[in-house]
N, C-alpha and C positions, 0 to 999 in steps of 0.2 A: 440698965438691965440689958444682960444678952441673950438672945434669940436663941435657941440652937436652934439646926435644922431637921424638919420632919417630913414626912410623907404625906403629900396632899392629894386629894382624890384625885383620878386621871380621867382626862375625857376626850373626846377630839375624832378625825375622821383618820382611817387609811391609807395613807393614797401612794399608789405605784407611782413613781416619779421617773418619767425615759422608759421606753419602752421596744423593744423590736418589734411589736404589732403595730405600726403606728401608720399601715396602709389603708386606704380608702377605694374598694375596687367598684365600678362600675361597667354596665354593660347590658346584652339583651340575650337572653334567653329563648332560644328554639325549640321548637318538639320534635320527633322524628318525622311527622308531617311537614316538615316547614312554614309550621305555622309560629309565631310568637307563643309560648308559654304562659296566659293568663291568669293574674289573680289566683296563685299558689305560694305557700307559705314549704319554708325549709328550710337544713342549716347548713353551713359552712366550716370544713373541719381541717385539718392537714391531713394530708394526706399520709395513710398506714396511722392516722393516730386521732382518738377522739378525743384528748382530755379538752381541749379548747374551740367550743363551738360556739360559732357567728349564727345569730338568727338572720334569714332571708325572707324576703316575699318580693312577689313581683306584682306590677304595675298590668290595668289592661290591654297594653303594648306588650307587653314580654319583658320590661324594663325592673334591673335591679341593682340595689345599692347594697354593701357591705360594707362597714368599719372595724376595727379591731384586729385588722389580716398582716400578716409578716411576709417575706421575700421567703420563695419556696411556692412547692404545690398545692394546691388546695381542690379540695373534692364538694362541689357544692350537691347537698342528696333533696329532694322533693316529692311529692307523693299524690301522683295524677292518679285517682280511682285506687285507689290504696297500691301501686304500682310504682316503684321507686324509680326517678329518672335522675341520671349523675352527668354531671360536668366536670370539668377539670382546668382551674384555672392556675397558668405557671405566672408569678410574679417576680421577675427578675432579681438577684441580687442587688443590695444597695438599691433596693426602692423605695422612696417614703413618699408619703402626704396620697395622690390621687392617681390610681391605674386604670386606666382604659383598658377592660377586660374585650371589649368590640361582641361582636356577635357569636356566640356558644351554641354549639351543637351536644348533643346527649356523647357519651362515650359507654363503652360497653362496660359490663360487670358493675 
C-alpha cells in the first residue's frame, strides 16, 4: 500500500539565525555629578530610532551590561527622579562579540 502525502501538524521554535546585533557592550555609567549612576534601570535604542530596545540597569558602581546591540550609535535613556538622563555609545563598524563602552558621561537632549 502507498502512502500519499499529507499535512502534519506544525510545531517548533523561531529562531533568527546571524544576526547584526550580535554586540555585547559594557561599561560605567556617570552622572552629571561625577558620581557613578547607581542601581537604575533603562533602555538602549539606536539612535533617531526606537523600534529595537535593549533593557539596561546598572550595578552599585555605576556598571552596565548590554546584549543584543549592532555597530552604529546607540542612545542609552534612564530615569534618575523621573528625570531622563542620556548617553551615547558609538560602536564601531564590523564590531562583534564584546565592546568596551569605558566610562560615559550624560550628553545633552
Amino acid at each position: 500500500m502507498i502512502e500519499t502525502a499529507r499535512e502534519l501538524p506544525k510545531a517548533g521554535y523561531a529562531l533568527e539565525v546571524g544576526s547584526s546585533h550580535s554586540v555585547s557592550a559594557f561599561g560605567t555609567l556617570m552622572g552629571t555629578d561625577g558620581q557613578p549612576v547607581a542601581l537604575l534601570t533603562g533602555t538602549a535604542h539606536p539612535d533617531g530610532a526606537k523600534g529595537h530596545e535593549i533593557a539596561i540597569f546598572t550595578n552599585a558602581a555605576g556598571r552596565f551590561g548590554a546584549e543584543g546591540l549592532a555597530p552604529g550609535r546607540w542612545i542609552i535613556e534612564l530615569a534618575d527622579d523621573n528625570v531622563p538622563i542620556r548617553y551615547a555609545i558609538d560602536i564601531p563598524a564590523g564590531t562583534t562579540g564584546l565592546f568596551k563602552a569605558g566610562t560615559l558621561s550624560p550628553v545633552g537632549g
